[in-house]
Structure formats: structure tokens, C-alpha cells
C-alpha positions as CSV (number, residue, x, y, z in Angstrom):
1,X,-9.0,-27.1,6.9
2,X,-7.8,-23.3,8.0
3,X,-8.3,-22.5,11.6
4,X,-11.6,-20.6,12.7
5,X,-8.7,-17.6,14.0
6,X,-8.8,-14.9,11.7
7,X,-5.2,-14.5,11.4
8,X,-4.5,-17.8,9.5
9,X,-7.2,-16.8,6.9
10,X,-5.0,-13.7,5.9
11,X,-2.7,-13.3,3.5
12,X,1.0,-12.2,3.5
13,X,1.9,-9.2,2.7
14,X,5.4,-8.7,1.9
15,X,7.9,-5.7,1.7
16,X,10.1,-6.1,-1.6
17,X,13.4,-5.6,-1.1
18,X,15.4,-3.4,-3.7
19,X,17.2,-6.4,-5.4
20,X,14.3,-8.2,-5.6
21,X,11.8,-6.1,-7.5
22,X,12.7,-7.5,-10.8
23,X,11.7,-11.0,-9.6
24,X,8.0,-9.8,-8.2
25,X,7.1,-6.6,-10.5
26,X,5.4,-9.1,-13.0
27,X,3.1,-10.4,-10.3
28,X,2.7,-6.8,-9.6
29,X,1.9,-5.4,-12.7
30,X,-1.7,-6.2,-13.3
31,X,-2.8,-4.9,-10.0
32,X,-0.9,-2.1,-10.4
33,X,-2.6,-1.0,-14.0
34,X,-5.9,-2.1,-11.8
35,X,-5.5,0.8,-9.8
36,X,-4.8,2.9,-12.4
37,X,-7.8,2.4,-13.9
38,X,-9.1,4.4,-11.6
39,X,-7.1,7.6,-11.8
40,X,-7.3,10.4,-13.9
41,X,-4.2,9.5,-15.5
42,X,-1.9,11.6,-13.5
43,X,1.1,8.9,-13.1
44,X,1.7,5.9,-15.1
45,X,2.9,2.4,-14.6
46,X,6.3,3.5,-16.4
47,X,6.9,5.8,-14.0
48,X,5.2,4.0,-10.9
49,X,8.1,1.1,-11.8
50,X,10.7,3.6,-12.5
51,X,10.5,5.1,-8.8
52,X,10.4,1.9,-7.3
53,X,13.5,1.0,-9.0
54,X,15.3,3.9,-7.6
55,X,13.6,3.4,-4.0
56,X,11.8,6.4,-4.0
57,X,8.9,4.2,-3.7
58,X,8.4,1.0,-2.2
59,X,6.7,-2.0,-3.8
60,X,4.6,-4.7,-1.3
61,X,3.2,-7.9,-2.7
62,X,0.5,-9.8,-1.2
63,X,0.4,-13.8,-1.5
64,X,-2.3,-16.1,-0.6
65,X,-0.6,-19.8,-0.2
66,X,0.5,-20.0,-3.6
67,X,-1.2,-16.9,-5.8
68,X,-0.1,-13.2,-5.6
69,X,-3.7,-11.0,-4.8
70,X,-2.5,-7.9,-4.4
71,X,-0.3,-5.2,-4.9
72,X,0.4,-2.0,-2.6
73,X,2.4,0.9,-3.9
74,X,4.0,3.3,-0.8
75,X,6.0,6.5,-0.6
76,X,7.5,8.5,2.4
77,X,7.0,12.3,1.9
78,X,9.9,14.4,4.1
79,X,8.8,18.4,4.1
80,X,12.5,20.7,4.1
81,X,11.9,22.8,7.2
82,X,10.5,20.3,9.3
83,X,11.0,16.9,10.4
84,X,7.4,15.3,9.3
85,X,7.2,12.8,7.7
86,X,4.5,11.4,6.2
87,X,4.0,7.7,4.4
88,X,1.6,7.3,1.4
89,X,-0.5,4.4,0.0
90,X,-0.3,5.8,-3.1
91,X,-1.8,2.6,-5.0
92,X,-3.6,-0.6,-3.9
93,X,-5.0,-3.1,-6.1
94,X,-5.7,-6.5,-6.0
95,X,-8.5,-9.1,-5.2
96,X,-10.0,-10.8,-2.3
97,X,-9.4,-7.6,-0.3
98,X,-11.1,-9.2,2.9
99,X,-7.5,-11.4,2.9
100,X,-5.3,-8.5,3.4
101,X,-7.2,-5.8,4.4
102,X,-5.2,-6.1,7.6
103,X,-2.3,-4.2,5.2
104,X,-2.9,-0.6,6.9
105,X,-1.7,-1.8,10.2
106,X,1.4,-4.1,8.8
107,X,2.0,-0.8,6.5
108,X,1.6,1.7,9.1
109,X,4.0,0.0,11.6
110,X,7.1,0.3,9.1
111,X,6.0,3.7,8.1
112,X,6.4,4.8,12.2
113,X,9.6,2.7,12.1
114,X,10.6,5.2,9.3
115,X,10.5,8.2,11.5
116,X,6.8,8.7,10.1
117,X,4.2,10.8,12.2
118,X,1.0,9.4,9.9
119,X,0.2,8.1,7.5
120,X,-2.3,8.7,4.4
121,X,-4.2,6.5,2.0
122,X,-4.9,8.0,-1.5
123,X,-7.8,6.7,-3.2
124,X,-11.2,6.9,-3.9
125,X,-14.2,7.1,-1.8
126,X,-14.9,3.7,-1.2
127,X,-11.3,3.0,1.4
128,X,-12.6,5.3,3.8
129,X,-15.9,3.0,3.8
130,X,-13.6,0.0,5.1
131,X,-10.9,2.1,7.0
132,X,-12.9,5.0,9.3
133,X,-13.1,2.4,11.9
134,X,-9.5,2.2,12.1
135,X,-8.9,5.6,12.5
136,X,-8.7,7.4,9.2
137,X,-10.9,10.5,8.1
138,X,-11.4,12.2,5.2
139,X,-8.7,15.4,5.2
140,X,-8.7,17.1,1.9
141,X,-9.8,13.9,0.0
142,X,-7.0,11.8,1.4
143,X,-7.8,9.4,4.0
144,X,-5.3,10.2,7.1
145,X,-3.9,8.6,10.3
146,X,-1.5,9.8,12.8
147,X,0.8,6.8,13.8
């Protein structure tokens, strides 16, 4: 029987290393094409694997005891003549989000440990529903958070 503290009933959310994205992009997959789903089609999973492999994005899994819910795609965007940076949810998919919703602040902290200055969350309508309470607002249809 799990603990009436909220942070045993979450799951794990975990950064894949480079080497290691072989092993967990199947798990990753269908929450991946999930997400796309909901997009006008303006990347594809090729592609969304493809700059994972070469780091310029990073993959996150997310595990619940022994099954893999969810799957976070994230990117760091550096402008030339200045030194923001900003990191990007750029997918999220998966099930049983009230298990890892906690993923903003786990994803924001590495983004600031990145040199970061906020952080945005691409998606439809219905994130900033369950993130303006944590500090996000709409701003040009992309849900953003200075770290």
C-alpha cells in the first residue's frame, strides 16, 4: 500500500542519456506519434528521433513501477547575438498524467542548469489549463516561464 505523501504516488521521470536512446526509443515511440496526433503535421517522428540521436534534442521517459507512461520531447534554443537561452517542451504524451505532471519542475531545473533563462511548453490549449498555477501564461500561443 503506497504512502498517503504525494511524492511516492509519482512517477519517474528520467533523462535519457545519449548511448542509451536506442534501448528506450521503443517505449517512447507510441507516445511520441500520440502527440503528434495532435499537430498539424509540421515535424515527424523520423525526424523527432533523428534529432534526438544527434542531441539536438533530448528524450525523457517516464516509468511508473514497472510500465513506461509517458514520453517528453525537449530542446534548448540559443539566439546568436545574445546569451538567452530558452528550453522547449516540444512534445509530451503519455497516460495517467496526474503521475508525472510534476515533470515541468524536474524539466525546468535541468533547463536552468543549462544556462536557460525560461522555459516554454508548446502545445495545445488544454497545458495551460493544468500549468497557469505554476507560473506559465499564454505568450504568442506558447505557454512560458522564466526560470
Amino acid at each position: 500500500m503506497r504512502s498517503s505523501d504525494n511524492s511516492l504516488l509519482k512517477a519517474t521521470i528520467l533523462p535519457v542519456q545519449p548511448e542509451d536512446v536506442d534501448h528506450y526509443a521503443p517505449y517512447a515511440v507510441k507516445f511520441i506519434q500520440q502527440a503528434l496526433e495532435q499537430t498539424d503535421g509540421e515535424t515527424s517522428l523520423e525526424s523527432i528521433l533523428s534529432d534526438i540521436g544527434t542531441q539536438e534534442r533530448q528524450l525523457w521517459i517516464v516509468k511508473d513501477h514497472d510500465r513506461y507512461i509517458a514520453a517528453l520531447v525537449t530542446q534548448i534554443y540559443s539566439h546568436n547575438h545574445t546569451n538567452y537561452k530558452i528550453g522547449e517542451i516540444t512534445i509530451a504524451g503519455g497516460e495517467d498524467h496526474h503521475l508525472w505532471d510534476h515533470f515541468v519542475d524536474l524539466v525546468g531545473d535541468w533547463f536552468k542548469s543549462q544556462g536557460c533563462i525560461s522555459m516554454d511548453i508548446v502545445g495545445r490549449q488544454g497545458w495551460h489549463r493544468l500549468y497557469k498555477n505554476r507560473g506559465f501564461k499564454i505568450k504568442y500561443q506558447i505557454l512560458r516561464r522564466h526560470l
